[in-house]
DSSP file (Angstrom, degrees, kcal/mol; ACC not computed):
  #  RESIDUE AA STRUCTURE BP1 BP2  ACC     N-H-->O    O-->H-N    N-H-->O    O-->H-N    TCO  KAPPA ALPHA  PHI   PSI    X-CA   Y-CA   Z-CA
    1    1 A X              0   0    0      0, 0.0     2,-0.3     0, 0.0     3,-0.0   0.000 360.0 360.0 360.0 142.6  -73.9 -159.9   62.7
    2    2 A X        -     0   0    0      1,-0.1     3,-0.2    36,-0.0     4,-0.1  -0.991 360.0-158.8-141.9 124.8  -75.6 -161.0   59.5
    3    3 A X  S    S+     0   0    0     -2,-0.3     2,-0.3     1,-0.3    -1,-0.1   0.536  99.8  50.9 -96.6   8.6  -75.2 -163.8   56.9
    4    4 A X    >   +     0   0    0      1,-0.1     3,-1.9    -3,-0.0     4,-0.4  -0.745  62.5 177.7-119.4  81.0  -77.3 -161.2   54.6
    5    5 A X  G >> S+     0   0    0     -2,-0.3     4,-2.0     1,-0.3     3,-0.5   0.961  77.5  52.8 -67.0 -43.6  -76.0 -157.7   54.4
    6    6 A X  G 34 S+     0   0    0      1,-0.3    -1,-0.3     3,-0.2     4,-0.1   0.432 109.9  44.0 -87.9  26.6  -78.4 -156.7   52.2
    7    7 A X  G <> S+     0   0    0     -3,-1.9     4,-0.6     2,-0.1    -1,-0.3   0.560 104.6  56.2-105.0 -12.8  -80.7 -157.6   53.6
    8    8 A X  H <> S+     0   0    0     -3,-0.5     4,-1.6    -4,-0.4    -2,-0.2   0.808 111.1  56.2 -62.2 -60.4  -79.8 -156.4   57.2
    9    9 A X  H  X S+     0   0    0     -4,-2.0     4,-1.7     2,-0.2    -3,-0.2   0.899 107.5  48.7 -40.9 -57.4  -79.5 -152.7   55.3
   10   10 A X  H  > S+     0   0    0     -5,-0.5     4,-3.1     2,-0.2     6,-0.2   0.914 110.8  45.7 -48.1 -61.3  -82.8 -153.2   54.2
   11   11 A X  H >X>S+     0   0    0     -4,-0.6     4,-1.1     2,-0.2     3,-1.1   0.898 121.6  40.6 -44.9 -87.4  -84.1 -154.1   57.8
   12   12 A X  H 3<5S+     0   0    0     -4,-1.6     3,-0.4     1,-0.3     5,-0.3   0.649 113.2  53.3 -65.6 -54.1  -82.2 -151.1   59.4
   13   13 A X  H 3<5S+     0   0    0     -4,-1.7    -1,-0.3     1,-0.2    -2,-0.2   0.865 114.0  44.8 -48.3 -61.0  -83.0 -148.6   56.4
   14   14 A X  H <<5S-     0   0    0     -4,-3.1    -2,-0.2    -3,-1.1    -1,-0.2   0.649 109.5-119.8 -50.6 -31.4  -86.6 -149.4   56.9
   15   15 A X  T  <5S+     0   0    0     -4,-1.1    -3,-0.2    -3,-0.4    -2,-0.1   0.699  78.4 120.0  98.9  19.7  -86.9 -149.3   60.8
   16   16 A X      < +     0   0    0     -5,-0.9     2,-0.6    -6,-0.2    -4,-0.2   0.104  62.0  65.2-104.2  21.3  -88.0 -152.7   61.2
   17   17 A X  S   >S-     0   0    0     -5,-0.3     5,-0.6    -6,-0.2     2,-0.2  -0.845  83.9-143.2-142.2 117.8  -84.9 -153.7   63.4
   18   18 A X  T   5 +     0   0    0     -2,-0.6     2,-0.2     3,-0.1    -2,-0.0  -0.574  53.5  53.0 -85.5 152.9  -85.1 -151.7   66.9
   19   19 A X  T  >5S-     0   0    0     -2,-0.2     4,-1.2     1,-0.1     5,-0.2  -0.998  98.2  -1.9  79.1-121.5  -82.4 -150.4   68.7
   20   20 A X  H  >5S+     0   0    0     -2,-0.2     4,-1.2     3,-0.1     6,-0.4   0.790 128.9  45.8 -78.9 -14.1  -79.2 -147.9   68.0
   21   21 A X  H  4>S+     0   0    0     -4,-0.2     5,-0.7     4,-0.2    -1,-0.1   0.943 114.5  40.3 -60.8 -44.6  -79.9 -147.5   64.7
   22   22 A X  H  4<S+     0   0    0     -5,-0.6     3,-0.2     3,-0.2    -2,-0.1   0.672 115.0  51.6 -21.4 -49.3  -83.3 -146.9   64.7
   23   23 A X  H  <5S+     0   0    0     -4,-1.2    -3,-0.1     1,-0.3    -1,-0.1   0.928 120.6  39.9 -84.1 -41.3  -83.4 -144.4   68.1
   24   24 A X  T  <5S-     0   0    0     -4,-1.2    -1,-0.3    -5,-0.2    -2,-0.2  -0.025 107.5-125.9 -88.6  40.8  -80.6 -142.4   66.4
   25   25 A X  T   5 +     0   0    0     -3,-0.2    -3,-0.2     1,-0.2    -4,-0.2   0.441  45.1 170.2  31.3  18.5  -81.8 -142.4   62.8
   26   26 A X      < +     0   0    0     -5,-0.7    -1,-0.2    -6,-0.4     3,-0.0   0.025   9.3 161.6 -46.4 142.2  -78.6 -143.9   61.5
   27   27 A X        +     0   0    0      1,-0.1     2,-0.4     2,-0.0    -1,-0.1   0.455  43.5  85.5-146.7   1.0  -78.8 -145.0   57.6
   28   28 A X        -     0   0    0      2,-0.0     2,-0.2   -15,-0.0    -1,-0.1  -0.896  63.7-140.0-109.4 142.3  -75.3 -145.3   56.2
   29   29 A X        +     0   0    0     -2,-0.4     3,-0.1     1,-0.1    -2,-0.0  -0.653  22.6 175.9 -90.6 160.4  -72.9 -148.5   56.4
   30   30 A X        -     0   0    0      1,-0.3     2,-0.2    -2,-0.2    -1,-0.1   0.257  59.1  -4.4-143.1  -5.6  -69.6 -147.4   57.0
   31   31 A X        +     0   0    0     30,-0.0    -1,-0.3     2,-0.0     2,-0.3  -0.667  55.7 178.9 151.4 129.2  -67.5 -150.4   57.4
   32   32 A X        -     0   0    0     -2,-0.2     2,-0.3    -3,-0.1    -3,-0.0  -0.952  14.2-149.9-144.0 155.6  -68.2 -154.2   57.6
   33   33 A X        -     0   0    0     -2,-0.3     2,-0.7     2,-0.0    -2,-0.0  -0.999  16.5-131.0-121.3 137.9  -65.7 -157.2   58.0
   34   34 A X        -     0   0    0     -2,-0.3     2,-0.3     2,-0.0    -2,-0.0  -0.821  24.0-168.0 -92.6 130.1  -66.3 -160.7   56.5
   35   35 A X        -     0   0    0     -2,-0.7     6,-0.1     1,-0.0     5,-0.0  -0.882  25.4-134.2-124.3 121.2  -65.9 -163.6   58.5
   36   36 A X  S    S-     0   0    0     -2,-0.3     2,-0.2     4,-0.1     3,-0.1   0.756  89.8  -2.8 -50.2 -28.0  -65.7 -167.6   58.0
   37   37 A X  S >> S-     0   0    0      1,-0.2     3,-0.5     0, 0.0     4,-0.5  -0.938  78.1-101.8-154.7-179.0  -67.9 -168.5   60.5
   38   38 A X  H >> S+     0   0    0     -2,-0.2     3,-2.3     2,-0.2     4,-1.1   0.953 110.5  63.9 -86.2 -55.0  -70.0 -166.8   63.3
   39   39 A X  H 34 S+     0   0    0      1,-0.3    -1,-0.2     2,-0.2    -3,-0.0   0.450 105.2  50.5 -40.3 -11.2  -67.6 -167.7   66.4
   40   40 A X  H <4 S+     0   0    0     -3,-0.5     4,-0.4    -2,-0.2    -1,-0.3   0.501 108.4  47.1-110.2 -23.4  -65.1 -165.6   64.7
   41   41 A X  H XX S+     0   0    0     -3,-2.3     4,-1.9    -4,-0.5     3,-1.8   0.940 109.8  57.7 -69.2 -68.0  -67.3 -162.5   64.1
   42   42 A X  H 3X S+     0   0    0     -4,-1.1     4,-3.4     1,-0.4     5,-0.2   0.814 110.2  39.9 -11.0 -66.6  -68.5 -162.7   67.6
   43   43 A X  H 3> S+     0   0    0     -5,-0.4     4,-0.7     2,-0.2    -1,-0.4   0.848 115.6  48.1 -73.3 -11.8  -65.3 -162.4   69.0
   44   44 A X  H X> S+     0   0    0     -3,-1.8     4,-4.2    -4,-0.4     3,-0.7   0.889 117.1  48.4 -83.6 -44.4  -64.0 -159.8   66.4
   45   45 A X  H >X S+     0   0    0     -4,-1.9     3,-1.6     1,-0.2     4,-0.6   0.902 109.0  51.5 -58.9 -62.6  -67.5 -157.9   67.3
   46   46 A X  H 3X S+     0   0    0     -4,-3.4     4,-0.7     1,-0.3    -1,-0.2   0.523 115.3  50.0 -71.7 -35.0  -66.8 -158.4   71.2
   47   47 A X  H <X S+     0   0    0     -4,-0.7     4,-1.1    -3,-0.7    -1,-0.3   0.751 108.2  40.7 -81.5 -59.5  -63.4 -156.7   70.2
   48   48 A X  H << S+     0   0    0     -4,-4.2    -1,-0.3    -3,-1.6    -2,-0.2   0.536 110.1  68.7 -82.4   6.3  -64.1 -153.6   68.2
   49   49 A X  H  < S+     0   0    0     -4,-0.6    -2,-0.3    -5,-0.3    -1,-0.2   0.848 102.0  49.4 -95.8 -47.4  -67.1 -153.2   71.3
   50   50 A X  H  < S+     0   0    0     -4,-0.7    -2,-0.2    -5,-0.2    -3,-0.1   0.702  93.6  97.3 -76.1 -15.7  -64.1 -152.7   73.7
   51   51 A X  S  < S-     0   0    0     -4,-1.1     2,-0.1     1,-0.1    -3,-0.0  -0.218  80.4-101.7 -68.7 171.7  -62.1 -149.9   71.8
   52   52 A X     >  -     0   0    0      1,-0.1     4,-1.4     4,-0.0     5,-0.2  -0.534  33.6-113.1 -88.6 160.4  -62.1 -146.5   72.3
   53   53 A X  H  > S+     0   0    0      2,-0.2     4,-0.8     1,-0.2    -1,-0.1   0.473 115.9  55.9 -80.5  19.7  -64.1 -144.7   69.9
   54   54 A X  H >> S+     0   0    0      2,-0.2     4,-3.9     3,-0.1     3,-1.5   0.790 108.9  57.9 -87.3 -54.4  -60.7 -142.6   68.0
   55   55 A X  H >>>S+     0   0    0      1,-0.3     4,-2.4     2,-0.2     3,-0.9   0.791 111.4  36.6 -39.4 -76.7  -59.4 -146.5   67.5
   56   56 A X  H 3<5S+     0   0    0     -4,-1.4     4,-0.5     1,-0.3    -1,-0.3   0.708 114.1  56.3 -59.3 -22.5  -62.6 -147.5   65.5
   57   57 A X  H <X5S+     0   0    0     -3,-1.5     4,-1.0    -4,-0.8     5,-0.3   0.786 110.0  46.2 -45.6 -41.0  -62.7 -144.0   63.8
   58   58 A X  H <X5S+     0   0    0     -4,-3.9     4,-0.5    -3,-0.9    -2,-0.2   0.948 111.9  50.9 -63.7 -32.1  -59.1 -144.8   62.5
   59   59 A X  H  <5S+     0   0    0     -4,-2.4    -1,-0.2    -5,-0.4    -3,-0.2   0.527 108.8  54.9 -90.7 -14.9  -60.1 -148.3   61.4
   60   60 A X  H >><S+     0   0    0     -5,-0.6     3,-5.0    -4,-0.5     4,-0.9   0.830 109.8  43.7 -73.8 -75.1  -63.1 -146.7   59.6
   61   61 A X  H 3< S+     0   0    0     -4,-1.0    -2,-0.2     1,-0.3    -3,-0.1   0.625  96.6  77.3 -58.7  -7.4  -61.1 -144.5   57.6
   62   62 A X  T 3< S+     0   0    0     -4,-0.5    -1,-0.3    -5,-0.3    -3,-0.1   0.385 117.2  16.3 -60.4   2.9  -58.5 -146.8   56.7
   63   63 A X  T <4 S+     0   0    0     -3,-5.0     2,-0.4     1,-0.5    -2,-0.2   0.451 126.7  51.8-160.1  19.1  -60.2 -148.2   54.5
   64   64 A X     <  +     0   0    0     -4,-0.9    -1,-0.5    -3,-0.1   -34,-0.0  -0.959  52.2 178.6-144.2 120.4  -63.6 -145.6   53.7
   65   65 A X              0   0    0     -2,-0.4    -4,-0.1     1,-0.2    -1,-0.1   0.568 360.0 360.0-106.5 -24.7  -62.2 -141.9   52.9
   66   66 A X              0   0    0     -5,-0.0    -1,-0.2   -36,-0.0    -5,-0.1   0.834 360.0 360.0 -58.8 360.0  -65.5 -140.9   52.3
């Protein structure tokens, strides 16, 4: 969660923010949602953390064909 994406991409892109991106070399965004305040990302993150991973593939590509 970020109130600066591009600046979070930057962090991530660079290797200055540890964890799963980092350990798996991940470098592309793929899907982001914008949110009115942080108590509503949370819970939407807490949310997409409990699906199975086809559900959050479907919900990428509904809206990224690449």
């Amino acid at each position: 969660m970020t109130n600066n994406l591009s600046r979070r991409i930057f962090e991530h892109k660079q290797g200055l923010v540890n964890g799963f991106t980092k350990k798996y070399n991940v470098n592309r965004l793929v899907y982001y949602e914008v949110h009115p305040d942080s108590e509503s990302a949370v819970k939407r993150e807490k949310q997409l953390k409990n699906w199975h991973r086809q559900w959050k593939i479907n919900l990428i590509e509904s809206v990224n064909k690449d």
